[in-house]
LUMROLO-567089 format. One record per residue (C-alpha): residue in three letters; x negated, y, z negated; residue number from 1. Coordinates in steps of 0.05 Angstrom, whole numbers, plus 5000, padded with zeros to 4 digits. Layout:
! LUMROLO-567089
<rec mitor="ALA" X="X" Y="Y" Z="Z" margu="NUM"/>
...
***
This chain:
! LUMROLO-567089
<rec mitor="UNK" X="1984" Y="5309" Z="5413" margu="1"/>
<rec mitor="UNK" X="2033" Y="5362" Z="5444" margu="2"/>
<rec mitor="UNK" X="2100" Y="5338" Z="5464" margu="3"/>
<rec mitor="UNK" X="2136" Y="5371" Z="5510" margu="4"/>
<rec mitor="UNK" X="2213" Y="5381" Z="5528" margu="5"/>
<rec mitor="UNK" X="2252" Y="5339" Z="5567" margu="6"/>
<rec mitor="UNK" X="2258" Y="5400" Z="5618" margu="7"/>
<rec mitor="UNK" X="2183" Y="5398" Z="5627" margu="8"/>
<rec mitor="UNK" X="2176" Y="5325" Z="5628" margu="9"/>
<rec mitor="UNK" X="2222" Y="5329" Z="5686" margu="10"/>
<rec mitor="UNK" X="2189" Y="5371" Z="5729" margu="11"/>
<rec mitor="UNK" X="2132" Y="5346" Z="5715" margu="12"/>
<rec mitor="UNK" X="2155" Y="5282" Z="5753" margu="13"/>
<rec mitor="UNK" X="2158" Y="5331" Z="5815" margu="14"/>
<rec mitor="UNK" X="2089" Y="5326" Z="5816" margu="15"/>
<rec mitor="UNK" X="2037" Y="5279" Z="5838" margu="16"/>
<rec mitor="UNK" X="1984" Y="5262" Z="5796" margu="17"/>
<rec mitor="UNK" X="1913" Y="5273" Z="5824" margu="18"/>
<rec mitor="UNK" X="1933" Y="5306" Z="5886" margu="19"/>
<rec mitor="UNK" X="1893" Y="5380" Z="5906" margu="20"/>
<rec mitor="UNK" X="1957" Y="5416" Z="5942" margu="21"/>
<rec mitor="UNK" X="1955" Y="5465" Z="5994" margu="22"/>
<rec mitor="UNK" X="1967" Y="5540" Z="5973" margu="23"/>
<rec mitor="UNK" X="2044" Y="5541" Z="6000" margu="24"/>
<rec mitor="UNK" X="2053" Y="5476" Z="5971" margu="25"/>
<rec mitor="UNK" X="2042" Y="5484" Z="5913" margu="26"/>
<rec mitor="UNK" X="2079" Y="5560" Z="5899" margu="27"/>
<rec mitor="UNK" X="2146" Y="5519" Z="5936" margu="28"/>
<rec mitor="UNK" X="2124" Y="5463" Z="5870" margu="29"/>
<rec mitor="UNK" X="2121" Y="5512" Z="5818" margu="30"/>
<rec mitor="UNK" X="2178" Y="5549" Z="5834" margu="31"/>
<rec mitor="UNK" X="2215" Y="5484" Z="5835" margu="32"/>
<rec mitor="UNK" X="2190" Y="5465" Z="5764" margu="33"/>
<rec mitor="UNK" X="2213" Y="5530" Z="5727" margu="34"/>
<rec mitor="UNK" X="2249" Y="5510" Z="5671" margu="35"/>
<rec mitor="UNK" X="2263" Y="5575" Z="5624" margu="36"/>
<rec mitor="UNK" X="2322" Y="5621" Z="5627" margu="37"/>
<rec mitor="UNK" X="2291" Y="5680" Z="5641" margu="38"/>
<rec mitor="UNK" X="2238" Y="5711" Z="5697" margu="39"/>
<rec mitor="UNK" X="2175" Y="5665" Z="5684" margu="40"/>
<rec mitor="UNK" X="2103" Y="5688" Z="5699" margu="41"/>
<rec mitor="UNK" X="2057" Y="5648" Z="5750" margu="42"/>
<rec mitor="UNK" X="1993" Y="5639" Z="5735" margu="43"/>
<rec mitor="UNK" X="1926" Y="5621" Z="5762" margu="44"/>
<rec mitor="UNK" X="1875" Y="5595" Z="5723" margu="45"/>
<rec mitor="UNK" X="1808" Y="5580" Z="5761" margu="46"/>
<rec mitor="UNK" X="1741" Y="5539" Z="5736" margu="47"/>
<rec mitor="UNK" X="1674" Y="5566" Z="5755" margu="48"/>
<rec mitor="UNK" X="1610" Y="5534" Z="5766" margu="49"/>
<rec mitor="UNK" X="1578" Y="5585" Z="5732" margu="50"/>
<rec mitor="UNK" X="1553" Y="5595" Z="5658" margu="51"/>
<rec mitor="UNK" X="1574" Y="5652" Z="5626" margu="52"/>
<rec mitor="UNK" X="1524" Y="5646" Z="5571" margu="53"/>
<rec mitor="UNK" X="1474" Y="5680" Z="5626" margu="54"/>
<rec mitor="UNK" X="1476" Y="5754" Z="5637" margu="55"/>
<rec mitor="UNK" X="1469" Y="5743" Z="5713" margu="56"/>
<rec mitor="UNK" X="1523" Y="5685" Z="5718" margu="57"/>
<rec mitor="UNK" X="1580" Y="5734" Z="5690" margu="58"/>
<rec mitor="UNK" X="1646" Y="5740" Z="5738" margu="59"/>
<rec mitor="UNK" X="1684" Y="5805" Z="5721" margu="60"/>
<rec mitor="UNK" X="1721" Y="5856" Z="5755" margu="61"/>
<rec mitor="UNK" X="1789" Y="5881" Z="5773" margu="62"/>
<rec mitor="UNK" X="1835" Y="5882" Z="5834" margu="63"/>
<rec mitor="UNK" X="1904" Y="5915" Z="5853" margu="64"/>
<rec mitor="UNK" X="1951" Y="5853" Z="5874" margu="65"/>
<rec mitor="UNK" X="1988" Y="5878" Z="5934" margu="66"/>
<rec mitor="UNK" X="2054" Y="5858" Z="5905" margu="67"/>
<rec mitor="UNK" X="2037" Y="5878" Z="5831" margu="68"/>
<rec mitor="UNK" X="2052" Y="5836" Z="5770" margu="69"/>
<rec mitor="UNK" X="2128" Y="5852" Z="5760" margu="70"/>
<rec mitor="UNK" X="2111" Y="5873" Z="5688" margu="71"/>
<rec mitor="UNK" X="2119" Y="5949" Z="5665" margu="72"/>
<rec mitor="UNK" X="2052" Y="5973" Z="5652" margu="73"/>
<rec mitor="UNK" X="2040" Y="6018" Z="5588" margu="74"/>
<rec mitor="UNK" X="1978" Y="6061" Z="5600" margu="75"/>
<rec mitor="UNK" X="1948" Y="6099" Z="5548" margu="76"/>
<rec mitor="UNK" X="1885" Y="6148" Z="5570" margu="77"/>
<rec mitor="UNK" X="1828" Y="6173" Z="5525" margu="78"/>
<rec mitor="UNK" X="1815" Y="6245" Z="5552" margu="79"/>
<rec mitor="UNK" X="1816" Y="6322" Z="5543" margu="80"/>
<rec mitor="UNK" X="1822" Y="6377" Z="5592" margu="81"/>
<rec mitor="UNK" X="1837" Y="6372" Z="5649" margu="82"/>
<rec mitor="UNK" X="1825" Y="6303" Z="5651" margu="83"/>
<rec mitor="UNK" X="1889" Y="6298" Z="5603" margu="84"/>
<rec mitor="UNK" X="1933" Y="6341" Z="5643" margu="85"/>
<rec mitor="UNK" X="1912" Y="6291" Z="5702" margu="86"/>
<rec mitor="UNK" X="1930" Y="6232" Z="5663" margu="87"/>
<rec mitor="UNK" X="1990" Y="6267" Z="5647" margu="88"/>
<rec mitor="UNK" X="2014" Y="6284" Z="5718" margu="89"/>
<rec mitor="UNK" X="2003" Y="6209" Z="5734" margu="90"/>
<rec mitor="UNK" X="2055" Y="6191" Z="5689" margu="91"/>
<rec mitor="UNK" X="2007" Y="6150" Z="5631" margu="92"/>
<rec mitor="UNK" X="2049" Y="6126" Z="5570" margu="93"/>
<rec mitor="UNK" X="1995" Y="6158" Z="5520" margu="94"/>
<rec mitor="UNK" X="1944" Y="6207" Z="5531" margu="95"/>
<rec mitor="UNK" X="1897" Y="6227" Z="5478" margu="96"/>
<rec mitor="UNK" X="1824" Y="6225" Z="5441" margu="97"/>
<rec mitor="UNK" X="1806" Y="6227" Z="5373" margu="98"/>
<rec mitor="UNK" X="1876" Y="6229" Z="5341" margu="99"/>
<rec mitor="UNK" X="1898" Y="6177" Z="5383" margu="100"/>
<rec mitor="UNK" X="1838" Y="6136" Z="5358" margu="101"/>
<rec mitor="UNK" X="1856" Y="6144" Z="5283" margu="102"/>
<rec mitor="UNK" X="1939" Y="6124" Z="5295" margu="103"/>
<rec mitor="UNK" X="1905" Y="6055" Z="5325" margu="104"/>
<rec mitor="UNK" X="1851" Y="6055" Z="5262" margu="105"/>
<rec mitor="UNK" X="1904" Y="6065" Z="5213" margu="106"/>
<rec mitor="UNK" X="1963" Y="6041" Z="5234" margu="107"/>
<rec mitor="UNK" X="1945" Y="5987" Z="5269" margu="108"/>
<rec mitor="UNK" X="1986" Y="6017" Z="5339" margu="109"/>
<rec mitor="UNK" X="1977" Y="5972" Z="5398" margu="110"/>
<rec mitor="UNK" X="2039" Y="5986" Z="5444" margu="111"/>
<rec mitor="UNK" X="1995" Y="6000" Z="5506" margu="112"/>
<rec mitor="UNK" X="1976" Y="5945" Z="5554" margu="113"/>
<rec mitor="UNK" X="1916" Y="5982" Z="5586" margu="114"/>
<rec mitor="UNK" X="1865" Y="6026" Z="5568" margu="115"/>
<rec mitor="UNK" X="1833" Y="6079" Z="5599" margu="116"/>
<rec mitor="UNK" X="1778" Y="6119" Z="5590" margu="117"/>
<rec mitor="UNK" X="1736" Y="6182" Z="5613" margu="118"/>
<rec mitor="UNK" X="1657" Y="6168" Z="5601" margu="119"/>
<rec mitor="UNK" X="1654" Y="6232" Z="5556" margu="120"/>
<rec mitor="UNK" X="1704" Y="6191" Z="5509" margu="121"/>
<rec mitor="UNK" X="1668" Y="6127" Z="5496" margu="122"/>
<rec mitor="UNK" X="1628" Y="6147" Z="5439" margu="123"/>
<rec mitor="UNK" X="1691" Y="6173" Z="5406" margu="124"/>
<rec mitor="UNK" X="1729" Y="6101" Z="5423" margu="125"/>
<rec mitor="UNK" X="1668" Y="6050" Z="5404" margu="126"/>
<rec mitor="UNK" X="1690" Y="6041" Z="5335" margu="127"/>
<rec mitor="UNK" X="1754" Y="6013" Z="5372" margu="128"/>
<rec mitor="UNK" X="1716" Y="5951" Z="5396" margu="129"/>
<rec mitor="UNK" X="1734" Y="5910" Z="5338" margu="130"/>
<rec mitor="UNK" X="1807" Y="5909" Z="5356" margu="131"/>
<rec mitor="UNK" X="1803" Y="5937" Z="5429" margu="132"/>
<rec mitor="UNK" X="1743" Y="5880" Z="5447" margu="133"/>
<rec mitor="UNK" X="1786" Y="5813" Z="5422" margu="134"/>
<rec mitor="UNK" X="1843" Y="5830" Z="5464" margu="135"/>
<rec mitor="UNK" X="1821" Y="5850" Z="5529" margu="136"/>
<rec mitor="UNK" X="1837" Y="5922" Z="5524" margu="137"/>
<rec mitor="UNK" X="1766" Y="5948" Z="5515" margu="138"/>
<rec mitor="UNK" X="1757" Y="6005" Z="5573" margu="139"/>
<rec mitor="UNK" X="1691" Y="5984" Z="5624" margu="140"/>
<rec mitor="UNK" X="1665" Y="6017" Z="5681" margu="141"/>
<rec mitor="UNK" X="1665" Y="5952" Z="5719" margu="142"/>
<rec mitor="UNK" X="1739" Y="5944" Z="5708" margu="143"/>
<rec mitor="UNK" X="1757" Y="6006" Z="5739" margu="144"/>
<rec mitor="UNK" X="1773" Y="6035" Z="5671" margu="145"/>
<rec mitor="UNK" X="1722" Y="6077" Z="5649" margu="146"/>
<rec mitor="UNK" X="1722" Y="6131" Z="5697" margu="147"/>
<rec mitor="UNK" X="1731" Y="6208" Z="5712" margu="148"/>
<rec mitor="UNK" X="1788" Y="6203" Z="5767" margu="149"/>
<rec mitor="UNK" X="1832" Y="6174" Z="5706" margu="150"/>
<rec mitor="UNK" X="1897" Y="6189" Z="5753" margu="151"/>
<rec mitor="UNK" X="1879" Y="6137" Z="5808" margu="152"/>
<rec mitor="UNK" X="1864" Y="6094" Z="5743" margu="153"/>
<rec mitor="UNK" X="1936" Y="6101" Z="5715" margu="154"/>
<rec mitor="UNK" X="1969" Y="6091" Z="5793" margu="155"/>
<rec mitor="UNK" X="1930" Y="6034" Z="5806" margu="156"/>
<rec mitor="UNK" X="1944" Y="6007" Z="5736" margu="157"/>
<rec mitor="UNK" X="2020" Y="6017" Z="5742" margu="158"/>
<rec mitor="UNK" X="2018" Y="5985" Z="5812" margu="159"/>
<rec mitor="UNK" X="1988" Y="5912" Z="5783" margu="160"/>
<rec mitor="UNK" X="1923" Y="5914" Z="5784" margu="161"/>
<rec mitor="UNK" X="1884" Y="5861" Z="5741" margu="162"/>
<rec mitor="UNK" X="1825" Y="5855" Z="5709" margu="163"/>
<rec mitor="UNK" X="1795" Y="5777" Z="5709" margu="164"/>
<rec mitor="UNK" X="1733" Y="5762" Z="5673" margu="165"/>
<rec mitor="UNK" X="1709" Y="5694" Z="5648" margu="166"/>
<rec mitor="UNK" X="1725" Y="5662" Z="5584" margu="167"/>
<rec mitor="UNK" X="1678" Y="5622" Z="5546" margu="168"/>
<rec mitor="UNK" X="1692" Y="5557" Z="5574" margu="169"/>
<rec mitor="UNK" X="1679" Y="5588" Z="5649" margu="170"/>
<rec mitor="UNK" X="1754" Y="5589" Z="5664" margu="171"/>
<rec mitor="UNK" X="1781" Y="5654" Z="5699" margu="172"/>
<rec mitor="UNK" X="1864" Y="5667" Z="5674" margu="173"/>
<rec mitor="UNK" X="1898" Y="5710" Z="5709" margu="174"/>
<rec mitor="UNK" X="1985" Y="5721" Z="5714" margu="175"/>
<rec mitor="UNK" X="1993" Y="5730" Z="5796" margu="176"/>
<rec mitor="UNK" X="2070" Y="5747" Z="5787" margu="177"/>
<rec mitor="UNK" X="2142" Y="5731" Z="5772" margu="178"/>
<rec mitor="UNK" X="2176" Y="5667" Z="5800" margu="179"/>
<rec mitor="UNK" X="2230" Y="5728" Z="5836" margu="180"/>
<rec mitor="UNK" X="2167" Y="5747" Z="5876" margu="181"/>
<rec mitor="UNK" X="2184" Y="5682" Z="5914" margu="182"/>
<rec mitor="UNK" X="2128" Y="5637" Z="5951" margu="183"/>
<rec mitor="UNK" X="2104" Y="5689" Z="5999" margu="184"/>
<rec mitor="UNK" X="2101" Y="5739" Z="5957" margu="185"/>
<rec mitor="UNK" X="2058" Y="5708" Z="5909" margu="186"/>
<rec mitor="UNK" X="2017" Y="5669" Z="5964" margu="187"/>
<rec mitor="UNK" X="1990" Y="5736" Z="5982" margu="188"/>
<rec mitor="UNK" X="1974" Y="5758" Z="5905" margu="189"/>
<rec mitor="UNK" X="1937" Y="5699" Z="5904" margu="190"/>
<rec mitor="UNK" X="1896" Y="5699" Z="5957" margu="191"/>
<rec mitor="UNK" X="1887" Y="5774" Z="5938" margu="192"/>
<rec mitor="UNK" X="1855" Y="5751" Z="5872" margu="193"/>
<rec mitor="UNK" X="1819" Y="5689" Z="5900" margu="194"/>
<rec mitor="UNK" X="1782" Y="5739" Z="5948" margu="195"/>
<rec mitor="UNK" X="1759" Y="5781" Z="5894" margu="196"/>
<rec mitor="UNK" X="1731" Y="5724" Z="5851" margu="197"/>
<rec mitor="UNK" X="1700" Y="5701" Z="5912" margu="198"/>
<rec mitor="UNK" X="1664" Y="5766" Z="5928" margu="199"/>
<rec mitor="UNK" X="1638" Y="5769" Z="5863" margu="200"/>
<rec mitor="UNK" X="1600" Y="5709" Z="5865" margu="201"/>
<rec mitor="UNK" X="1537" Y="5721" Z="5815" margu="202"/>
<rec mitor="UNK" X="1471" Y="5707" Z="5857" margu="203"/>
<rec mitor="UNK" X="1447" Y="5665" Z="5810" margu="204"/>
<rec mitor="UNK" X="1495" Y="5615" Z="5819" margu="205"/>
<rec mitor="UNK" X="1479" Y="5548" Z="5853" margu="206"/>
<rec mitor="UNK" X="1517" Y="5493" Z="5879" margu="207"/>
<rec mitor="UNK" X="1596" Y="5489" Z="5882" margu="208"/>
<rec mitor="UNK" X="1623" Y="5556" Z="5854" margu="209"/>
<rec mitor="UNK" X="1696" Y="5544" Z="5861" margu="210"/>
<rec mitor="UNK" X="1707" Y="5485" Z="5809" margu="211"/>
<rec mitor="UNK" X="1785" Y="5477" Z="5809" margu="212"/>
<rec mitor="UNK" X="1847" Y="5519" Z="5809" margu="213"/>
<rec mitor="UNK" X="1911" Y="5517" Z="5772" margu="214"/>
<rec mitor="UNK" X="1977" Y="5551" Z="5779" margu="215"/>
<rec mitor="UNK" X="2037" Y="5538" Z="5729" margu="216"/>
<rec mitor="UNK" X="2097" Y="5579" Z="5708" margu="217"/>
<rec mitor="UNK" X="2097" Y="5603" Z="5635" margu="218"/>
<rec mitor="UNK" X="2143" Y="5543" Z="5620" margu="219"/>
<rec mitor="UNK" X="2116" Y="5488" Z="5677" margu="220"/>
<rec mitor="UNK" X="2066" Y="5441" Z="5681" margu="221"/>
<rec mitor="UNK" X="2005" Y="5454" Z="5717" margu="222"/>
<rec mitor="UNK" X="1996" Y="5447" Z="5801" margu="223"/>
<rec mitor="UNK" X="1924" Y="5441" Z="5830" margu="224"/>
<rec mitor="UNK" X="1898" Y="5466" Z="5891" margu="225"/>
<rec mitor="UNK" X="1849" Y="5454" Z="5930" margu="226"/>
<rec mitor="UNK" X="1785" Y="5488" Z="5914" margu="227"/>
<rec mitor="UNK" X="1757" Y="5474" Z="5979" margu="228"/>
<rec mitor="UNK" X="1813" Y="5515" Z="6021" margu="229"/>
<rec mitor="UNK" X="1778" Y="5579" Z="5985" margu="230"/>
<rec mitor="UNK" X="1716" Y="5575" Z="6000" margu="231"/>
***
């Protein structure tokens, strides 16, 4: 069994066990309960009464959090022409096609946090999904990031936009900012996010859709909410 700190034990103790907390609640909790020296993340992770073994019970998309992430986003675009120069003017980290393919092959280069795409490029970037797939990075068109305006891509990317897509045990992570944001700051990421998830509600889906929801700092314990305030 995990133990944890006497820091986390501690604020742990802040919170009561079995209780669903309101949204403002429970962002005035966590930020209570940060323990580590530096700038922690807040994240939201949120069960699904779905099954994402099913084709039509997949949740996946992307959306720009008004408020961002407060990381520095590293973009790095697959594309020529004038496609590149766009990329380019946007201000993308890395911008590139088949040579930028072979430095990730060969030297195993992964200093990029998102990847983006022009259609024309995917053929050229497929024997990437190996080591693009596993971590998230892989380019999709439902993500936003496969895509011939590749500036708006690289803007929106650098302004916090986040892709969330179910895991294999139908739970939805997602980081919804820093504990600097402050509570209304990241009240408004949040509900930002929980929209989105909302809207993309498969069809096939039955019964209660919104299972739980968690938020915790990177060092905290978890904080529920109440699923029912969502839906």
């Amino acid at each position: 069994m995990k133990k944890h700190g006497k820091k986390y034990i501690e604020s742990a103790k802040l919170i009561e066990r079995g209780k669903l907390y309101d949204v403002n609640e429970a962002l005035e909790l966590a930020l209570k309960t940060k323990t580590a020296k530096f700038d922690e993340t807040v994240e939201l992770h949120v069960r699904l009464g779905v099954d994402s073994r099913h084709a039509d019970q997949q949740v996946r998309g992307a959306v720009v959090l008004p408020h961002g992430t407060g990381k520095t986003i590293r973009t790095l675009v697959f594309a020529k022409g004038e496609n590149a120069k766009a990329a380019e003017a946007a201000g993308s980290d890395y911008v590139g096609a088949e040579e930028l393919v072979a430095k990730i092959q060969n030297e195993n280069w992964l200093d990029f946090d998102v990847v983006i795409a022009t259609p024309d490029m995917m053929g050229v970037i497929g024997r990437l999904g190996k080591v693009l797939g596993p971590r998230g990075l892989m380019p999709s068109p439902k993500a936003g990031t496969v895509t011939t305006d590749v500036a708006k891509a690289v803007t929106e990317a650098k302004a916090g936009k986040i892709e969330y897509r179910l895991d294999k045990t139908n739970i939805i992570h997602c980081p919804i900012g820093k504990v600097s944001f402050g509570a209304e700051k990241l009240r408004e990421n949040l509900e930002t996010l929980m929209s989105a998830i909302i809207k993309a509600k498969p069809a096939a889906v039955k019964g209660q859709y919104i299972k739980s929801c968690v938020i915790a700092t990177t060092m905290g314990p978890g904080i529920k909410l109440n699923p029912n305030k969502f839906v």
